[in-house]
N, C-alpha and C positions, 0 to 999 in steps of 0.2 A: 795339500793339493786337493784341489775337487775333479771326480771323473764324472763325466758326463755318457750314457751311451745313447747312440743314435739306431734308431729302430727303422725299418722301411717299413712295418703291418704285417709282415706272416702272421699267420699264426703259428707258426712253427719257434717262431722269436721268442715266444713265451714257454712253449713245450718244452723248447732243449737250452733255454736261460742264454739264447743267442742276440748279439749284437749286429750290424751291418761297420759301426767304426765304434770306436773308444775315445773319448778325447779325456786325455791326463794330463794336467799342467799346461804345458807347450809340446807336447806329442799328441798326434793324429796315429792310430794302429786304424786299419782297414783289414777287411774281410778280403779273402778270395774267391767270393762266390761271381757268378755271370747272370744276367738275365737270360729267358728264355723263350719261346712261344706257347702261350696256354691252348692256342687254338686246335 
């Protein structure tokens, strides 16, 4: 099976080796994170 991970741009995705989803086979795993306001 091939995993795919899907990235939004943090840069925090690369600091702590995080994903936003995983795609394995025929599985979708998601994050539980939220957006937020930078302003």
């Amino acid at each position: 099976m091939t995993r795919h991970l899907i990235k939004g741009g943090s840069r925090f995705e690369d600091i702590a080796s995080f994903s936003r989803a995983v795609v394995d086979g025929d599985m979708i795993y998601l994050s539980g994170t939220t957006g937020h306001n930078r302003k």
